[in-house]
FITI-811344 format. One record per atom (N, C-alpha, C): residue number from 1; x, y, z; atom name. Coordinates in Angstrom, 2 decimals. Each point is the difference from the previous one (the first is absolute). Example, Ala and Ser with C-alpha at 12.3 -4.5 7.8 and 13.67 -1.06 7.14 Angstrom:
R; 1; 13.19; -5.69; 7.80; N .
R; 1; -0.89; 1.19; 0.00; CA .
R; 1; 0.90; 1.20; 0.00; C .
R; 2; -0.35; 1.05; -0.72; N .
R; 2; 0.82; 1.19; 0.06; CA .
R; 2; -0.77; 1.09; 0.73; C .
END
This chain:
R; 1; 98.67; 188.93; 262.24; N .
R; 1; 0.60; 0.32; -1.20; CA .
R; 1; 1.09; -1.02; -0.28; C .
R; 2; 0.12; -0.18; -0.89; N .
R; 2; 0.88; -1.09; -0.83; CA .
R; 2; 0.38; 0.45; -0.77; C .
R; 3; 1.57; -0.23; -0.48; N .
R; 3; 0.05; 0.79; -0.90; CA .
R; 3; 1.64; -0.98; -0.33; C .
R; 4; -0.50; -0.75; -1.50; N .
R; 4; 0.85; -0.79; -0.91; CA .
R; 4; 1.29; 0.34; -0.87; C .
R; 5; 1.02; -0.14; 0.21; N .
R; 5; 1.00; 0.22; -0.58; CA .
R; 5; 0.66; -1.03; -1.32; C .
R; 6; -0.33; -0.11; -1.14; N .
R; 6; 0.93; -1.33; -0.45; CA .
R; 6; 0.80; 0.95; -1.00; C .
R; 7; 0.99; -0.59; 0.08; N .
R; 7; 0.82; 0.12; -0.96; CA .
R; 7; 0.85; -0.55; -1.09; C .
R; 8; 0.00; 0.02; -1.20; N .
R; 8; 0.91; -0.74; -0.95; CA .
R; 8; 1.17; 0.45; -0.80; C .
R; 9; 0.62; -0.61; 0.17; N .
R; 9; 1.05; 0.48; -0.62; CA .
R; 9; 0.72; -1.35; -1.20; C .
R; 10; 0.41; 0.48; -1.44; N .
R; 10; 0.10; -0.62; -0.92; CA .
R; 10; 1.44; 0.16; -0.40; C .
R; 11; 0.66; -0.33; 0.62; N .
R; 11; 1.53; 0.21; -0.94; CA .
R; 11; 0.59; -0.78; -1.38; C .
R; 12; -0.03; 0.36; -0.95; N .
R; 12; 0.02; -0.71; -1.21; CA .
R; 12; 1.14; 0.61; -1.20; C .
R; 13; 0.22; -1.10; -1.11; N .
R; 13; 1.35; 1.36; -0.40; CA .
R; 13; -1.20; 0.20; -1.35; C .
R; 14; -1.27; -0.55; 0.03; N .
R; 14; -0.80; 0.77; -0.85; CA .
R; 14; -0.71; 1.30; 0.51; C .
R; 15; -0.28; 0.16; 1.24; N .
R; 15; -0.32; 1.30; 0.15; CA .
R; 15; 1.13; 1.34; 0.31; C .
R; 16; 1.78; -0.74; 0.32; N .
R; 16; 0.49; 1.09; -0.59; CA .
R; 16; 0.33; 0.29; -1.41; C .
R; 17; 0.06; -1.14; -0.71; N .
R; 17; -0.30; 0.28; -1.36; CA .
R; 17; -0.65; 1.08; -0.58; C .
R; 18; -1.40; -0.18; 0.72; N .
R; 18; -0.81; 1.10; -0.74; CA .
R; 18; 0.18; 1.20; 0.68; C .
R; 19; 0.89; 0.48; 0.91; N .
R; 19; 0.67; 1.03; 0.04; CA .
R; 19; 0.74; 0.71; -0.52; C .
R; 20; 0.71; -1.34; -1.19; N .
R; 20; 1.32; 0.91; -0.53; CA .
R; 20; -0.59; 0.77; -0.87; C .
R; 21; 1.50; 1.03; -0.25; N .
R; 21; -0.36; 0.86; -0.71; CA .
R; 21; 0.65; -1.10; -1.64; C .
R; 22; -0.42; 1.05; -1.17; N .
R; 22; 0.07; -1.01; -1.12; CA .
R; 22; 1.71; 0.53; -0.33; C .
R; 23; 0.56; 0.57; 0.51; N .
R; 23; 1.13; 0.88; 0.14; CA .
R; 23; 1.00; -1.15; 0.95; C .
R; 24; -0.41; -0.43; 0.81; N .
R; 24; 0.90; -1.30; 1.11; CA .
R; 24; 0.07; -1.58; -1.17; C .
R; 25; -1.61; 0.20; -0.06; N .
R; 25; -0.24; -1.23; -0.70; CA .
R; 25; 1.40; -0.27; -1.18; C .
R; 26; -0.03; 0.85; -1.16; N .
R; 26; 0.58; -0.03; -1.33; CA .
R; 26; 1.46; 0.52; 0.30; C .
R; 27; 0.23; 0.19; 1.26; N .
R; 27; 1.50; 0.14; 0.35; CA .
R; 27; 0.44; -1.40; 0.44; C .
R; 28; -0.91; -0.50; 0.93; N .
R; 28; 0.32; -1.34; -0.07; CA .
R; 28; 0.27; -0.88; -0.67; C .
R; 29; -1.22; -0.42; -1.01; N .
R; 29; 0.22; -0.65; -1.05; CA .
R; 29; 1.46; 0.33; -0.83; C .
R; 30; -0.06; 1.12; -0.27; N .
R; 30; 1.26; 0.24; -0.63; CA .
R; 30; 1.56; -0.36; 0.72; C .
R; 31; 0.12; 0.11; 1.55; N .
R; 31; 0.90; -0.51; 0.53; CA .
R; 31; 0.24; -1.13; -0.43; C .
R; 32; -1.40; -0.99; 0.14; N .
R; 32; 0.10; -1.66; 0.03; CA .
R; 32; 0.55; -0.26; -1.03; C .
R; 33; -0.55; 0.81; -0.49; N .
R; 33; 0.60; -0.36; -2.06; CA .
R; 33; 1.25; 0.15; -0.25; C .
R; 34; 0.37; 1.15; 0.34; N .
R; 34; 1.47; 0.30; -0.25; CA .
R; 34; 0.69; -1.39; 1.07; C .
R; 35; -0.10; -0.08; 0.87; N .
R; 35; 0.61; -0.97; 1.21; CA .
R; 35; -0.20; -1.45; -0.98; C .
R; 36; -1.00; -0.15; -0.38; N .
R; 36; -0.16; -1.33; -1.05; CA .
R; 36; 0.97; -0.03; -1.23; C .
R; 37; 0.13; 1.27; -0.64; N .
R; 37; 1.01; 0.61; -1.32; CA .
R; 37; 1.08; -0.50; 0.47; C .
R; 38; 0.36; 0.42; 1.09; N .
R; 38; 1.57; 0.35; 0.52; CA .
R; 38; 0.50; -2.14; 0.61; C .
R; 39; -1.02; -0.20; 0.36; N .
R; 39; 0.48; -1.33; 0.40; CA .
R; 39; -0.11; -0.87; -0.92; C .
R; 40; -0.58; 0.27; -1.33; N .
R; 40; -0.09; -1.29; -1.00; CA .
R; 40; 1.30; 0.51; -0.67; C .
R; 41; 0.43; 1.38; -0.26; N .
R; 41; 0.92; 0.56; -0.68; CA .
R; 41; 1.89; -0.47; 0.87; C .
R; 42; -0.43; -0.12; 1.12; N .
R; 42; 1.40; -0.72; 1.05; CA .
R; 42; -0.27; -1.27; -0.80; C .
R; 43; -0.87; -0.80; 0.20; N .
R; 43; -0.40; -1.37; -0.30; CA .
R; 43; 0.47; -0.29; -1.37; C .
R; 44; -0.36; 0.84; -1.11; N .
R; 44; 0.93; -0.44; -1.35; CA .
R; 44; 1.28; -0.05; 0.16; C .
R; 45; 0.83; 1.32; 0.53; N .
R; 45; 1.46; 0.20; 0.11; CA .
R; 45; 0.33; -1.22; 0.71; C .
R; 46; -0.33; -0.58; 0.98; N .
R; 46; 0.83; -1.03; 0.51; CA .
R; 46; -0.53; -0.66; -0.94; C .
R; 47; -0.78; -0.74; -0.46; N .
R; 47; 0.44; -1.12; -1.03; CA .
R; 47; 0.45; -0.11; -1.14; C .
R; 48; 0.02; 1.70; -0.67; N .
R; 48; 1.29; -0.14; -0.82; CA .
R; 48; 1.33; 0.00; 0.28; C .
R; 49; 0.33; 0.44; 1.06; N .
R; 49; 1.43; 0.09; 1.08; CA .
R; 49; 0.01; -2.01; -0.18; C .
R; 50; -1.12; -0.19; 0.58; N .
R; 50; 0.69; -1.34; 0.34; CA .
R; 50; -0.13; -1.17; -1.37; C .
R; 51; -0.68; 0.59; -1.25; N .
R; 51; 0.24; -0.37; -1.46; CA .
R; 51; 1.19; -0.17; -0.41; C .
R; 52; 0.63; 1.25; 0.21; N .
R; 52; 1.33; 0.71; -0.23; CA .
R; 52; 0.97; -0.81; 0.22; C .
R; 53; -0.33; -0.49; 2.05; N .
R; 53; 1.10; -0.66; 0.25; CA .
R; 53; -0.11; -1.50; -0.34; C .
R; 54; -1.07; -0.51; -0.20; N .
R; 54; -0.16; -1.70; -0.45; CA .
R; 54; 0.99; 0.12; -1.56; C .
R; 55; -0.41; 0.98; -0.47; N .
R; 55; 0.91; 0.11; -1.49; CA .
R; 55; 1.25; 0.19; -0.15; C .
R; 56; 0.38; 0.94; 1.23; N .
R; 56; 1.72; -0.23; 0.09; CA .
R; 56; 0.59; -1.02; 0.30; C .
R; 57; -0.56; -0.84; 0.72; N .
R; 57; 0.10; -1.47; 0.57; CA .
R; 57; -0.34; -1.52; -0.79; C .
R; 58; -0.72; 0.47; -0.60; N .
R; 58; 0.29; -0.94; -1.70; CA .
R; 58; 1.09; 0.68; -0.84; C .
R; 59; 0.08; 1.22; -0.04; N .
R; 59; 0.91; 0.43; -0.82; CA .
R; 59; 1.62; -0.81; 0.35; C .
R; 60; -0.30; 0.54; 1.26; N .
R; 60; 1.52; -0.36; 0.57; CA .
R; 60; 0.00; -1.57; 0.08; C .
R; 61; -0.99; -1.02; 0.25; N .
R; 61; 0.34; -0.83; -0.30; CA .
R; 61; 0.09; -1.05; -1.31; C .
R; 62; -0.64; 0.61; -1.27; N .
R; 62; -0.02; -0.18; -1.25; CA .
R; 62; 1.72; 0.53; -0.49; C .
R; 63; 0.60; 1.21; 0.48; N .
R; 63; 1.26; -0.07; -0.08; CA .
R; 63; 0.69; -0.73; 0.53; C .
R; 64; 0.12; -0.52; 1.47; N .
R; 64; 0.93; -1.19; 0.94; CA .
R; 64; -0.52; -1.22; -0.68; C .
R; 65; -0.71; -0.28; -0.81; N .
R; 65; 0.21; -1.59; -1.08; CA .
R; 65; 0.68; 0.33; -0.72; C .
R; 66; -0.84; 0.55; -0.91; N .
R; 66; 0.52; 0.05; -1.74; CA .
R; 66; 0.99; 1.06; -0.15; C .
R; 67; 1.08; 0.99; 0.40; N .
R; 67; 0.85; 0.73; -0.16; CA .
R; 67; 1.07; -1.04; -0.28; C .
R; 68; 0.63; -1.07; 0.87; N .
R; 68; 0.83; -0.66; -0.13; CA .
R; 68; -0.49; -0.85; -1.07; C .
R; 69; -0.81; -0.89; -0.28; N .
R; 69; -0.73; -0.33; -1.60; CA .
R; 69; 0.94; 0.32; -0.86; C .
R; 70; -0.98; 1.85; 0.00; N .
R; 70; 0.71; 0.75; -1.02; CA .
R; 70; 1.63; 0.19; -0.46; C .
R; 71; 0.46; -0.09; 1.22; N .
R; 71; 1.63; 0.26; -0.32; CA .
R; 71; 0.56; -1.33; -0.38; C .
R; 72; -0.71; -0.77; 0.47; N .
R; 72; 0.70; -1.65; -0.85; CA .
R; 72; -0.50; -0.34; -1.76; C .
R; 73; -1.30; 0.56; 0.02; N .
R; 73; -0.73; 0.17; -1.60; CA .
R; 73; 1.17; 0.68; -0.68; C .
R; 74; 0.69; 1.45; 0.18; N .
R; 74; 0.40; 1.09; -0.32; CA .
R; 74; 1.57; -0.55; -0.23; C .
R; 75; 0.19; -0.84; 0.85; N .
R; 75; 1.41; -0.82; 0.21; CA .
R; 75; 0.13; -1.13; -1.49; C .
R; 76; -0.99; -0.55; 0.70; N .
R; 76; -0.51; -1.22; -1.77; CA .
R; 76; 0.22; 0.34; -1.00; C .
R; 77; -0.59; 0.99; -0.49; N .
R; 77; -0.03; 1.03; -0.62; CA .
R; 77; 1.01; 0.82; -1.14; C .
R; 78; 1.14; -0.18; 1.40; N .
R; 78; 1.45; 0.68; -0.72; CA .
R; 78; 0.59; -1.72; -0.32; C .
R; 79; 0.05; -0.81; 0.71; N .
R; 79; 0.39; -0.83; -0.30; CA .
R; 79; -0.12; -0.82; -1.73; C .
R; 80; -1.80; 0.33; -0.48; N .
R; 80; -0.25; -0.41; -0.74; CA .
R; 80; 0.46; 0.47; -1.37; C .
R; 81; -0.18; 1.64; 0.24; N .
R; 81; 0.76; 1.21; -0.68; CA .
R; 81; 1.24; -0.37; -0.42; C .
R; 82; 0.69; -0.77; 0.78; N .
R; 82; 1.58; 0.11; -0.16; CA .
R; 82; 0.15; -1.14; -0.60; C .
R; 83; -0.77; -1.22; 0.16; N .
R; 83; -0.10; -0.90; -1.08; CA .
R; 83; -0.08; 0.13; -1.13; C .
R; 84; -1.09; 0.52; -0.22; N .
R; 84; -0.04; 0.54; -1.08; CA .
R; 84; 0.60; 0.44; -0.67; C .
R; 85; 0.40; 1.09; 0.21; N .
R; 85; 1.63; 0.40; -0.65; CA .
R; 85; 0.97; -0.84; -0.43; C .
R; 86; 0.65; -0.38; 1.44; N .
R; 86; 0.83; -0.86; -0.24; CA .
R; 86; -0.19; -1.26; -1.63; C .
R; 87; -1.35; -0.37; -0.21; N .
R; 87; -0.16; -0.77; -0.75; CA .
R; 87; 0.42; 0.65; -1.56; C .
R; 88; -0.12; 1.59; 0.19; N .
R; 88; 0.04; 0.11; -1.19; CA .
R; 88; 1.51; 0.20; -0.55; C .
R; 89; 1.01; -0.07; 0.41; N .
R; 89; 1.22; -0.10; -0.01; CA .
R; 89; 0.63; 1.01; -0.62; C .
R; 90; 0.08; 0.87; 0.79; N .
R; 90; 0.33; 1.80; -0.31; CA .
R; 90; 1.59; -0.22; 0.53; C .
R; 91; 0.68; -0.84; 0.27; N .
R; 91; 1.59; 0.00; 0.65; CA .
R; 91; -0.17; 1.02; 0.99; C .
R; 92; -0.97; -0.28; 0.80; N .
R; 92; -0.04; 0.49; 1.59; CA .
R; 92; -1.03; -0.50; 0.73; C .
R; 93; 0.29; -0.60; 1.24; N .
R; 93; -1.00; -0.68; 0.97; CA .
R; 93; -0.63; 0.95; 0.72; C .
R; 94; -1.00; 0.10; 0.78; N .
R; 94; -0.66; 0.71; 0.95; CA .
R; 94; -0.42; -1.24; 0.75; C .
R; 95; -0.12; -0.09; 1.57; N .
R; 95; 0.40; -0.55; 0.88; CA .
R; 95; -1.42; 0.73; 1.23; C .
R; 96; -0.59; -0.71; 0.78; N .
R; 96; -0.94; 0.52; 0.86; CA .
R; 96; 0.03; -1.50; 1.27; C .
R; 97; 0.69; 1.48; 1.22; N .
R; 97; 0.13; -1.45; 0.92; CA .
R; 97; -0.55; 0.17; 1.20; C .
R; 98; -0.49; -0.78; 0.70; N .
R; 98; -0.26; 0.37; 1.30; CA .
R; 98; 1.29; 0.28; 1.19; C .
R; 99; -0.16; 0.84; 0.27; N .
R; 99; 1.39; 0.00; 1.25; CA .
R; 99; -0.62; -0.24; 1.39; C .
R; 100; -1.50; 0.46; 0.12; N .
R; 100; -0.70; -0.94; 1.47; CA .
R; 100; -1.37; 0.16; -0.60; C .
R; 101; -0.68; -0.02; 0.70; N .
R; 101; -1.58; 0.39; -0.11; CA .
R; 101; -0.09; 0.87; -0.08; C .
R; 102; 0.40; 1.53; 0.03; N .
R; 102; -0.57; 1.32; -0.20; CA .
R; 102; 1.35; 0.62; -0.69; C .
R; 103; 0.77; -0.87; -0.76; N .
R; 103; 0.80; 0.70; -0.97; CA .
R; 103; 0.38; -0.61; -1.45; C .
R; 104; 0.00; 0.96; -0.83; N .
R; 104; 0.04; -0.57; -1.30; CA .
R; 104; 1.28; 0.48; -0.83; C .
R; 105; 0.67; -1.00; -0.41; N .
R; 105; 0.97; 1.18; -1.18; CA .
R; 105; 0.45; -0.22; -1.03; C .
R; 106; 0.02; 0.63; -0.73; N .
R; 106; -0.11; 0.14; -1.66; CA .
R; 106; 1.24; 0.11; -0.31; C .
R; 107; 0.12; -0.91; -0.77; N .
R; 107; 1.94; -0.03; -0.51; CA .
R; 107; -0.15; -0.18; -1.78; C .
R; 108; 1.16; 0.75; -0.44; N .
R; 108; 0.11; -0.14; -1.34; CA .
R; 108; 2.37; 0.19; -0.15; C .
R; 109; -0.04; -1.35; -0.48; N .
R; 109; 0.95; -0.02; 0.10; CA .
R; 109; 1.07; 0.98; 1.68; C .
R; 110; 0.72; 0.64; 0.07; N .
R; 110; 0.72; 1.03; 1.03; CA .
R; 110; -1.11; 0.93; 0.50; C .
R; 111; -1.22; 0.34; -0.20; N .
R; 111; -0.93; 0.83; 0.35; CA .
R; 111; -1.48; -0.54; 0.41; C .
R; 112; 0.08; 0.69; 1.15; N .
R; 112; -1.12; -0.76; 0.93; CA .
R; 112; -0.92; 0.92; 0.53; C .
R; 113; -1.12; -0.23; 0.18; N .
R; 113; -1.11; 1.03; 0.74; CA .
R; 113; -0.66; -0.99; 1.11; C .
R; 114; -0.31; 0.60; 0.91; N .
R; 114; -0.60; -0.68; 1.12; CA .
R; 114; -1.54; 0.43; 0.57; C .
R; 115; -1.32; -0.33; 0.12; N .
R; 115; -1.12; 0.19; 0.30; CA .
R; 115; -0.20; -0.51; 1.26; C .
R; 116; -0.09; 0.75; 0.98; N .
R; 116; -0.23; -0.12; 1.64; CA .
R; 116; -1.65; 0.31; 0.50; C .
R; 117; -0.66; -1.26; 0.21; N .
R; 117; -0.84; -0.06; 0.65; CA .
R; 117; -0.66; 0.12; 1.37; C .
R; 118; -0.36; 1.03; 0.63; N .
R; 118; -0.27; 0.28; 1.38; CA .
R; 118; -1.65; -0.54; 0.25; C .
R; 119; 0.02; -1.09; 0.26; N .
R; 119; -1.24; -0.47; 0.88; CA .
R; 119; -0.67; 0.33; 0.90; C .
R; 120; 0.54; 1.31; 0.71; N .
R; 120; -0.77; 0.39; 0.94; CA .
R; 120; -0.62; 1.61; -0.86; C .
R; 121; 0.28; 0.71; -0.72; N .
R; 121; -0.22; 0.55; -0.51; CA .
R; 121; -0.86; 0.31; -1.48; C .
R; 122; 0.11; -1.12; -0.54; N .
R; 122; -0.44; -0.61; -0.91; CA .
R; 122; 0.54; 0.76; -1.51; C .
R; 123; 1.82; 0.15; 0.23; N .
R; 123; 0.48; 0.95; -0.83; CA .
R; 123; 1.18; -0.91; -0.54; C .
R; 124; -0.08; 0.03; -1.44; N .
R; 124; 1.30; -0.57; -0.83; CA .
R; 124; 1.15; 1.63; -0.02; C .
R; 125; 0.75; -0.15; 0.45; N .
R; 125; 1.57; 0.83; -0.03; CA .
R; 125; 0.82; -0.17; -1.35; C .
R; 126; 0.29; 0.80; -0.79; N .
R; 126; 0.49; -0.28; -1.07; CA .
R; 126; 1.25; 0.78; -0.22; C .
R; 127; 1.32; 0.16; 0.97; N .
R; 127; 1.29; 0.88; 0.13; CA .
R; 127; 0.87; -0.15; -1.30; C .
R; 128; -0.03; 1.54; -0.62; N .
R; 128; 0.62; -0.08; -0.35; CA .
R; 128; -0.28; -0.25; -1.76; C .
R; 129; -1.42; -0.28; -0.14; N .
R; 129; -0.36; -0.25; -1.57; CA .
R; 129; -1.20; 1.16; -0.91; C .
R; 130; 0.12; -0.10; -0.97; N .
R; 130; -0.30; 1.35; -0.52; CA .
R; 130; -0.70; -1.03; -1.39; C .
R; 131; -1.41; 0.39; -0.19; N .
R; 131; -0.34; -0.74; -1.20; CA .
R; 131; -0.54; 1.31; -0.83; C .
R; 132; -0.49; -0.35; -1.14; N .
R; 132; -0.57; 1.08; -1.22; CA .
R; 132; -1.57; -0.02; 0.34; C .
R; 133; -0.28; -0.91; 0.73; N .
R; 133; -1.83; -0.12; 0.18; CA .
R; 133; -0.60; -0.06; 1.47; C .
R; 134; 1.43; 0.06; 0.69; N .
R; 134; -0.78; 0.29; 1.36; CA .
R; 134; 0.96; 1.07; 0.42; C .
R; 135; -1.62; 1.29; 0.41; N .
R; 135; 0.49; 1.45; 0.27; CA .
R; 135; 1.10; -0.07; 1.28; C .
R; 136; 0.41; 1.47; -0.18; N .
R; 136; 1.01; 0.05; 1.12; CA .
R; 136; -0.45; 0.89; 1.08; C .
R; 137; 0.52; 0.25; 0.87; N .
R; 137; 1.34; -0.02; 0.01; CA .
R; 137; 0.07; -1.93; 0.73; C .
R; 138; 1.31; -0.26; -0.22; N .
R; 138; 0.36; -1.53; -0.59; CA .
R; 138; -0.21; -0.58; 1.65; C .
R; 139; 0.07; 1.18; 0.91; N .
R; 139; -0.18; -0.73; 1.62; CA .
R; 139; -1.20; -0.60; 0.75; C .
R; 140; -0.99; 0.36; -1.00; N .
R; 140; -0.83; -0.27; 0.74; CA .
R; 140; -0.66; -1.36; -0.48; C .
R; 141; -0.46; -0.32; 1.09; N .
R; 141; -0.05; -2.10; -0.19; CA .
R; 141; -1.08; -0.30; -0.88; C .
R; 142; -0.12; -1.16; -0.37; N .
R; 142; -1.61; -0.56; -0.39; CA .
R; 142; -0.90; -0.30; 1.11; C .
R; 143; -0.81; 0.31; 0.43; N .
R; 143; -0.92; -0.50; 0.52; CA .
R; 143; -1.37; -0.77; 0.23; C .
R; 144; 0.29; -0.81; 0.43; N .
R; 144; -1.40; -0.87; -0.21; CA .
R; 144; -1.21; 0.15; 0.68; C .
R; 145; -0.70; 0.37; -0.66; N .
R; 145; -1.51; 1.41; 1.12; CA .
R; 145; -1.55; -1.25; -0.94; C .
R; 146; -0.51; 0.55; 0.74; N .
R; 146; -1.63; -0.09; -0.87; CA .
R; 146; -0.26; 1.09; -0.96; C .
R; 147; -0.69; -0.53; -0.91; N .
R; 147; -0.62; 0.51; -1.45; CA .
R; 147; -1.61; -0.24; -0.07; C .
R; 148; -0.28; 0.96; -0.41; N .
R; 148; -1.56; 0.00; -0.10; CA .
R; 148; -0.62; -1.03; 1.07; C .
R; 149; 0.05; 0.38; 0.84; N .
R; 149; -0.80; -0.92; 1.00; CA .
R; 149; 0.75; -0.66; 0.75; C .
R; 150; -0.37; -1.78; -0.21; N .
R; 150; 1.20; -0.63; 0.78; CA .
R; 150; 0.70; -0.56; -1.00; C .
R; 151; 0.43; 0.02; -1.49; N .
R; 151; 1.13; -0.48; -0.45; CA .
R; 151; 1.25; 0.61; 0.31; C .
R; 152; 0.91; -0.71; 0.14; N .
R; 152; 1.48; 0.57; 0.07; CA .
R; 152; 0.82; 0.15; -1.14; C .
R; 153; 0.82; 0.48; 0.20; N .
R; 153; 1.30; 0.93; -1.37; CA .
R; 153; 0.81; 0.68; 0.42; C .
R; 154; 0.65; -0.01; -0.94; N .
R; 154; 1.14; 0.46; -0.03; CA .
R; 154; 0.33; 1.68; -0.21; C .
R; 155; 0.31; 0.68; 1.15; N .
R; 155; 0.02; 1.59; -0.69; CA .
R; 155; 1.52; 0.67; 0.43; C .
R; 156; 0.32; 0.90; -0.86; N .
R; 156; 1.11; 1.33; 0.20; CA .
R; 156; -0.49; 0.95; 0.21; C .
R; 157; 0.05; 0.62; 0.87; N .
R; 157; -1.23; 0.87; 0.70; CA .
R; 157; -1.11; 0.01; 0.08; C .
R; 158; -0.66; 1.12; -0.92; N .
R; 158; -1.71; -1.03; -0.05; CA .
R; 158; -0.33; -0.56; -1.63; C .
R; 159; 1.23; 0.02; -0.41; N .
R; 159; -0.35; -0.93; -1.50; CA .
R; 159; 0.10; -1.42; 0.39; C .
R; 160; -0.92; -0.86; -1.00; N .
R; 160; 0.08; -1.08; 0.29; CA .
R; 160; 0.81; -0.60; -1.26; C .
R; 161; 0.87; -1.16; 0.64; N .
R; 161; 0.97; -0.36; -1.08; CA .
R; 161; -0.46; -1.33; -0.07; C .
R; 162; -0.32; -0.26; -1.51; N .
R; 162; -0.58; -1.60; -0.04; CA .
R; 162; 1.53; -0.87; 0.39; C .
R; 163; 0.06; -1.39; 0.32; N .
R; 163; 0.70; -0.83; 0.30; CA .
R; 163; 1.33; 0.00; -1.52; C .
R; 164; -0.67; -0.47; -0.61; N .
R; 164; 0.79; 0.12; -1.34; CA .
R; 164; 0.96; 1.08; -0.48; C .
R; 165; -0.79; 1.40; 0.22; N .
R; 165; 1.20; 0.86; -0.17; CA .
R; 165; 0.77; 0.49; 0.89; C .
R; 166; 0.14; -0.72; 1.62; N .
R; 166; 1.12; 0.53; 0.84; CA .
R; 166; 1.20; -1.24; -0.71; C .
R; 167; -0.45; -1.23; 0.00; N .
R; 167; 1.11; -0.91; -0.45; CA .
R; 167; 0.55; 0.14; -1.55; C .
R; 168; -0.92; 0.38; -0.90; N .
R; 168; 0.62; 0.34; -1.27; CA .
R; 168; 1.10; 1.26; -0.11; C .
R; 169; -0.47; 1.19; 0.99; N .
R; 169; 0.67; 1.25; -0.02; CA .
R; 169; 1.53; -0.25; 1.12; C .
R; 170; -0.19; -0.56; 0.95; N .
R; 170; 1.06; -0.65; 0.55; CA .
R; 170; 0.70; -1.17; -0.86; C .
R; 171; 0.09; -0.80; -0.52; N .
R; 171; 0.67; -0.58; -1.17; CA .
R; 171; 0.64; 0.78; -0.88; C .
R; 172; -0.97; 0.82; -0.20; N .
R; 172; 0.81; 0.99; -1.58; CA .
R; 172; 0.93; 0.82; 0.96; C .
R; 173; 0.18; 0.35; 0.95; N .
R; 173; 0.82; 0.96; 0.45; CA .
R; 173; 1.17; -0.77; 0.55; C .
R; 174; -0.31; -1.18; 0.67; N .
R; 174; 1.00; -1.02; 0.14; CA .
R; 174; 0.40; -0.27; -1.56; C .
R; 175; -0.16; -0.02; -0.77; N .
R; 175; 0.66; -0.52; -1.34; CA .
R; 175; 0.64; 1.55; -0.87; C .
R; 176; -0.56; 1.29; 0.73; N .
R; 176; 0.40; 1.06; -0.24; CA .
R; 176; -0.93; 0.37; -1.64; C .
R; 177; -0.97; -0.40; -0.60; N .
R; 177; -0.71; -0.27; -1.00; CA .
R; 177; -0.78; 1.19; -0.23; C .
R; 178; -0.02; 1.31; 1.44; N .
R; 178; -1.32; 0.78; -0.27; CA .
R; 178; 0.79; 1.38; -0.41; C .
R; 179; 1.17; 0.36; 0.05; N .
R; 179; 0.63; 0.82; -0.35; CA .
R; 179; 0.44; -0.18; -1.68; C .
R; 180; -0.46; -0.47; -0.37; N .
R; 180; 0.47; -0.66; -1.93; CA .
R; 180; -1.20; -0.30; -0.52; C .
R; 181; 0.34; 0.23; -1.20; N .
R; 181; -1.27; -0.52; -0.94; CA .
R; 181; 0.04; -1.23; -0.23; C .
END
């Protein structure tokens, strides 16, 4: 008697496949999916996080050029203003001087106003002056921020004050002009 034994054995992940139930299967899938959801959904947030920060970093450095620019434009500015005047010969001078690089001051005959520029802040200081066109209360500075995007300007809180009417409204108040008809 003889008597043959063979045996096979097939281990495969297709024949436990066809074990599963369709209940394992579609839980799975659905894990993978969600696990796929959840990691493309991390994957946007960091690159708007890091959008965010490339943009603060032009921001901030589009302000560390052109802020100081601006306060020398803004400086010009009064200077040119006061020419002006002066030309038209009202029997009173107005006067715009530099006292260093981040200070400005406005003289009319015995009366003077001074515009303090902070470079690290990117804030004009204005102690002490009160105009008819730029809101109050009178302490709080001009600031030089971005506008629609990356242009820069000039604002009093979150109004934006064009160039022209901080130096016209500071003139008239240095000349005392906004209280009279």
């Amino acid at each position: 008697m003889k008597c043959e034994l063979h045996f096979s054995f097939t281990l495969s992940r297709e024949g436990r496949r066809a074990k599963m139930s369709e209940w394992s299967k579609a839980a799975a899938d659905r894990f993978r999916k969600n696990a796929r959801f959840e990691q493309e959904q991390a994957e946007k947030l960091r690159q708007e996080e890091h959008a965010k920060n490339e943009k603060a970093i032009l921001d901030s450095n589009n302000l560390k050029l052109n802020a100081p620019k601006m306060w020398d434009d803004l400086c010009d500015l009064f200077v040119g203003k006061c020419e002006e005047f002066n030309l038209e010969g009202a029997g009173t001078t107005l006067k715009s001087l530099r006292l260093d690089p981040n200070t400005l001051e406005l003289r009319r005959d015995e009366s003077q106003r001074k515009l303090i520029f902070d470079p690290q802040r990117y804030v004009i200081a204005v102690p002490g002056l009160e105009s008819r066109d730029i809101p109050r209360p009178v302490e709080r500075p001009i600031e030089i921020k971005l506008k629609n995007g990356s242009e820069l300007g000039y604002f009093r809180g979150s109004e934006f004050v064009p160039a022209e009417r901080i130096v016209e409204s500071f003139l008239d108040d240095l000349l005392s002009l906004w209280g009279r008809p």
